[in-house]
N, C-alpha and C positions, 0 to 999 in steps of 0.2 A: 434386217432380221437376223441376218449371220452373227454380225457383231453383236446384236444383244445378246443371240443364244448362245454365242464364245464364251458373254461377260458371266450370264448366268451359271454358265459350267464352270466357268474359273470361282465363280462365289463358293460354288457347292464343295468344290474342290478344298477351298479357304477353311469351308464351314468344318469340312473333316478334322481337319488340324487344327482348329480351334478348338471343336468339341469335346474331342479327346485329350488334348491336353490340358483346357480347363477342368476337365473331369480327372484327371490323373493331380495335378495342382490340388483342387477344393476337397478332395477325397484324401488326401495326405496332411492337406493341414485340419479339417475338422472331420477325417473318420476317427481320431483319437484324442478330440475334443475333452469329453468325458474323462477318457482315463488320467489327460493332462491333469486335468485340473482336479482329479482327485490324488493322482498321485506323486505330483511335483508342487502344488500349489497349494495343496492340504486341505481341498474345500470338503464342504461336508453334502450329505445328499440332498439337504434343502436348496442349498448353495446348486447345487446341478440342474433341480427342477424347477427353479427358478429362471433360472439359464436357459434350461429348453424351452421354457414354457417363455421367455421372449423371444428369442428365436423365431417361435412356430408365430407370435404374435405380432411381430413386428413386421415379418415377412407378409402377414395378412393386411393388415396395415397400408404395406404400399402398395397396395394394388387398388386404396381409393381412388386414385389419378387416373387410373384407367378406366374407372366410370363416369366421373365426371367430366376426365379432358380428353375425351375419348380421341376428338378429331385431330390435339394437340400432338398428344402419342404418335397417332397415326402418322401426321405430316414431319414429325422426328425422331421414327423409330430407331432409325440407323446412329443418329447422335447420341440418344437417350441409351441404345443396349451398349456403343461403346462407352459411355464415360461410365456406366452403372456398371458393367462388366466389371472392367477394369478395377472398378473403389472394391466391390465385391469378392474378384480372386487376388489381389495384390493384399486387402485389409486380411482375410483371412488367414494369410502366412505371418502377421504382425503379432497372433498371440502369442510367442514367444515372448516376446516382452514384457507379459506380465510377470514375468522370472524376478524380472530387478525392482518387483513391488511389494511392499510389504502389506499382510491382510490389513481391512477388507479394500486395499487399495488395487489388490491384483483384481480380486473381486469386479470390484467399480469399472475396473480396466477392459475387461470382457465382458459384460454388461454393457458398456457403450460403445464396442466395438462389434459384437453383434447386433447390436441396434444399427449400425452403420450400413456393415455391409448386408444384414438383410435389405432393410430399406431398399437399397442400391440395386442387389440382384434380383429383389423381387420388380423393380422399375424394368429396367434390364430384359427380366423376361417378359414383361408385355410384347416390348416393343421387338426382341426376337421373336415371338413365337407367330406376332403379328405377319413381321418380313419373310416368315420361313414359310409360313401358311401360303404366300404369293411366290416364293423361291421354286418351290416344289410342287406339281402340280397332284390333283388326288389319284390320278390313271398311274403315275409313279411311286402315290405314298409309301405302302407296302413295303415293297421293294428296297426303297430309299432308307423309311424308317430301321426296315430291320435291319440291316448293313450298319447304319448308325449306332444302334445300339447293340451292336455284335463290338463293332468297334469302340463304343465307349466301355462296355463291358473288359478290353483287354489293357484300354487304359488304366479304370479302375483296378484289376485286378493288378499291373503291374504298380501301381500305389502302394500296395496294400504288400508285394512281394519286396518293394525296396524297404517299408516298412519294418518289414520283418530280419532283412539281414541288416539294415542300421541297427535293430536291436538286440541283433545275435552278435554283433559283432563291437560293440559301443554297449557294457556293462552298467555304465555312469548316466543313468536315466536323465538328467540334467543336458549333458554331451549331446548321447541317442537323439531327443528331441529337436533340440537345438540343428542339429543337421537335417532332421525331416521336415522340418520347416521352413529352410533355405533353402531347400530341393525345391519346397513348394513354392517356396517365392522363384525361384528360377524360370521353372515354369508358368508359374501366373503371369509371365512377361513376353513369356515366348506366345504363348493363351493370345495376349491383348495384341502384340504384333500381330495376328492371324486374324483377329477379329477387324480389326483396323483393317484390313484388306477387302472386306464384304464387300460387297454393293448391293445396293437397295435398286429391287427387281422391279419397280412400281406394283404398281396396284391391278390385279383382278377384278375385273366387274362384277364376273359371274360367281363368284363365289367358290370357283374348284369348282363346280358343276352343279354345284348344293342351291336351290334356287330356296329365296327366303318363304316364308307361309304369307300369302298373301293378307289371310286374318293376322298375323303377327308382325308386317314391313313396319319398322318406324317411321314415325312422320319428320317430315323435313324440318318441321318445326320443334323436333323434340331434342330437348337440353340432355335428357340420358337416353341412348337407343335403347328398344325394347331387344329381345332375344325370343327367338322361334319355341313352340311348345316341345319341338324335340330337345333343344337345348337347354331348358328347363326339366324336362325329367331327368334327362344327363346332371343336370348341376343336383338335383335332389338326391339322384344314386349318389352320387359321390358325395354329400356329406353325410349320409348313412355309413358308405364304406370308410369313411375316411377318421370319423368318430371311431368306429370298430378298429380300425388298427391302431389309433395312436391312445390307445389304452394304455396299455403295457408300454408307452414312447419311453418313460426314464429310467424304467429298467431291464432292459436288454443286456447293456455293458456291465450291471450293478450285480446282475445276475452272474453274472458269466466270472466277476472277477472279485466278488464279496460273498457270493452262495455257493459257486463250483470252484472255488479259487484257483482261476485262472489268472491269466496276464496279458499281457500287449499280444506276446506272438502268438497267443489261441485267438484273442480277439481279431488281429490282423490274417489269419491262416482261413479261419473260417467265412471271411470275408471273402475270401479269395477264391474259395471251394465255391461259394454261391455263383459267384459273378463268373467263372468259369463253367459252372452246368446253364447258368444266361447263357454262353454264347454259343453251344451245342444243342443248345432244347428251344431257342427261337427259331430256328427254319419248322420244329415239327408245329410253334403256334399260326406261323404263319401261313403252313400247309390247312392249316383246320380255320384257320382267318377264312381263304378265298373258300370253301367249301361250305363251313356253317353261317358265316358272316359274324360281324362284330358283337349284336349281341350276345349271341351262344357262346362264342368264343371269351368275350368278358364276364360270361355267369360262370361258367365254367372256372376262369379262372381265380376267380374271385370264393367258389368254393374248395378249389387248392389250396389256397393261402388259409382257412381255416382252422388247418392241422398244423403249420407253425407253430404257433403259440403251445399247444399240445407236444409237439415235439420237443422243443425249449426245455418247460416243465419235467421232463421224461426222462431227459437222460441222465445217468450215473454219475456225469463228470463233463471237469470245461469241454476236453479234447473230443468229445460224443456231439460235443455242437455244431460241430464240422459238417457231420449227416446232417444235422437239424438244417442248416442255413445252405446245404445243398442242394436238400430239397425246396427248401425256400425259393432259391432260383430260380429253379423250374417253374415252380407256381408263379412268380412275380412275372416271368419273361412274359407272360401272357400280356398282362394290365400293360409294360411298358408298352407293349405295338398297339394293344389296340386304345390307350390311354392317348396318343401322339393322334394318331386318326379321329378320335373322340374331338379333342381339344383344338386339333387346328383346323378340320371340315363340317361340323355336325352344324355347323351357321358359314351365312355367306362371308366373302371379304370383309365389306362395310361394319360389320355387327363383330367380327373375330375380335379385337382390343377388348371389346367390353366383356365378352363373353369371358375370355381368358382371365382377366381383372377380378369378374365377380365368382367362378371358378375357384383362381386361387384365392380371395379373398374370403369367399366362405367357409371354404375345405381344412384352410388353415386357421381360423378363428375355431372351427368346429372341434380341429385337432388338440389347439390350443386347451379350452375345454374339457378334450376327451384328457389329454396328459394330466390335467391338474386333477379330474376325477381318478383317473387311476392313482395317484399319488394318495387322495383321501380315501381312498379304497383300501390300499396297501396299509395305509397305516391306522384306518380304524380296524381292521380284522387282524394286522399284524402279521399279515401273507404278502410275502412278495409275490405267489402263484397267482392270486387272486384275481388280477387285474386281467392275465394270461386268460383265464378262462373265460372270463367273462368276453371277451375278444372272441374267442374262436367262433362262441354260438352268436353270436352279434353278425362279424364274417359271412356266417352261413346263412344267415337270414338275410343277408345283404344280397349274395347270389340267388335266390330266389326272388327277389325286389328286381335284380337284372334279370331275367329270363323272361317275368313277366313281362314288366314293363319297359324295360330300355331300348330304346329309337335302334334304328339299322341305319349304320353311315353308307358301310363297301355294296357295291350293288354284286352280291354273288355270281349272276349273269357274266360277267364280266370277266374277262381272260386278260386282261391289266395288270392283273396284282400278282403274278407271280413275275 
């Protein structure tokens, strides 16, 4: 029992350095995805919305495997999240390369390379979110989760800091990229080496303590497992919320650097101001976690996030967006902790692959969806605000959907969770 519990602390140990520097990596090469390709590559906005809108689509996409080969998954999570990993952060430092293409062939270029490594890391995260669900037990989530996302927050953030003096200090937008991309590939390596060290904790019976609904256990004979009634009003909030925010998906950057004419370093600055009020304003959600419990805590924050959008629209100029996406953190830090708890305990072990599968698979078809209607929104009314508004009251009606009706994972009783 020693040695397992050694191996399991050296995984979680692994899983720190992976996390973070995949997240410092993927957030260097596509937080400036957008701007790339509008302002080195000369694409146009259809050209972007196109882009996101495979993105979000492709990435939904891979996660039919997770419904259908659910037990496959399962018995090769640890293979499946390294080779998917790996094609995922390694491909996404490769956009550089559309540099040496001439239109629409750069086009074509990232077009099929987002089709790639979605694919990849949407496989990828099955078969993580699967392992991590058995890695970490739910008496620790809490705890564990917010630490993780404190930490991935200061990776992110220093992404987004080296971003900013590559570009204060590399004039030559060509040059500037060209090294933030190398940075990322750097790291995407060091990423995979750390992931490559995990080990696969086996399997939980019990489910994290979550036992399944006895009217809803799959049958042994069943080719797709079913999922628990809690875990379907969970997947039904979240493609209400999930529609709601990626309204306004292709224009956040568009706004910021075609409407307030801004640049790299306000889009990179304000990124930075977010993810930095994340890593100070998660211990206050995690204090109102153990006291309200997960519902409350994800209505709540869920009616946070409503004023974004409102903010955005608001302010005078790019450099004002900085508040905007501050408080955006704040409100976001909520969803990440109680988002992580949602998704890897709200069903037992056996049921967690599929669940996660049809999750992301819905949420992002939905998103998919939601971006391309924002996009016919914007351009039949000829308001880039448009899409924003329409977001925020959608948002708030989504938190009212969670208050009602959304299942309680954290058992409040419980003195665990701090």
């Amino acid at each position: 029992m020693t040695g397992t519990g050694n191996a399991a602390e050296r995984s979680k140990r692994y899983f720190q350095f992976e996390t973070t520097s995949y997240n410092f990596s993927v957030n260097l090469s596509s937080g400036l995805a957008n701007a790339f390709a509008l302002r080195v590559l000369n694409l146009d906005i259809l050209d972007i919305g196109i882009l996101t809108s495979t993105r979000i689509f492709t990435y939904a996409l891979s996660q039919l495997p997770g419904v259908f080969f659910a037990s496959y998954i399962k018995r090769n999570r640890k293979l499946l999240w390294s080779i998917g990993g790996a094609l995922n952060r390694i491909g996404l430092s490769m956009s550089i390369l559309s540099v040496l293409l001439p239109y629409p062939y750069n086009f074509e270029y990232l077009l099929g390379l987002t089709t790639l490594t979605q694919f990849a890391g949407g496989i990828a995260g099955i078969a993580a979110g699967d392992l991590l669900g058995d890695l970490v037990s739910l008496e620790e989530a809490a705890g564990f989760w917010a630490r993780i996302n404190k930490l991935n927050y200061v990776a992110i953030a220093s992404s987004m800091l080296t971003g900013t003096l590559v570009f204060l200090t590399i004039r030559n937008l060509l040059e500037a990229y060209t090294v933030v991309y190398l940075v990322s590939l750097a790291a995407a390596v060091f990423s995979t080496a750390m992931l490559l060290s995990i080990r696969d904790p086996g399997h939980r019976n019990n489910g994290n303590g979550i036992a399944p609904s006895p009217n809803n256990s799959r049958s042994k004979n069943s080719r797709v497992p079913s999922i628990s009634d809690n875990a379907s009003k969970y997947l039904a909030l979240q493609l209400l919320f999930s529609f709601s925010v990626n309204i306004p998906a292709p224009f956040w950057d568009y706004l910021v650097l075609n409407v307030l004419g801004g640049n790299e370093v306000v889009i990179l600055f304000k990124n930075m101001a977010g993810l930095m009020v994340k890593f100070f304003t998660i211990d206050f959600w995690k204090k109102r976690l153990s006291l309200r419990g997960s519902r409350r805590t994800m209505s709540l924050g869920m009616a946070t996030t409503s004023l974004v959008p409102v903010a955005y629209i608001t302010v005078p100029n790019s450099w004002m967006t900085v508040l905007a996406e501050a408080y955006s953190g704040f409100a976001w830090s909520s969803l990440d902790l109680t988002g992580a708890l949602y998704t890897f305990y709200i069903t037992p072990s056996e049921e967690r692959p599929v669940f996660i599968s049809l999750l992301n698979l819905s949420s992002n078809l939905i998103a998919s969806v939601a971006s391309f209607t924002g996009s016919v929104i914007a351009g039949l009314t000829g308001l880039v605000y448009a899409p924003f508004m329409i977001s925020s009251v959608l948002r708030a009606i989504s938190s009212g959907v969670a208050y009602r009706f959304a299942p309680e994972v954290v058992n409040n009783n419980s003195n665990k969770l701090g």
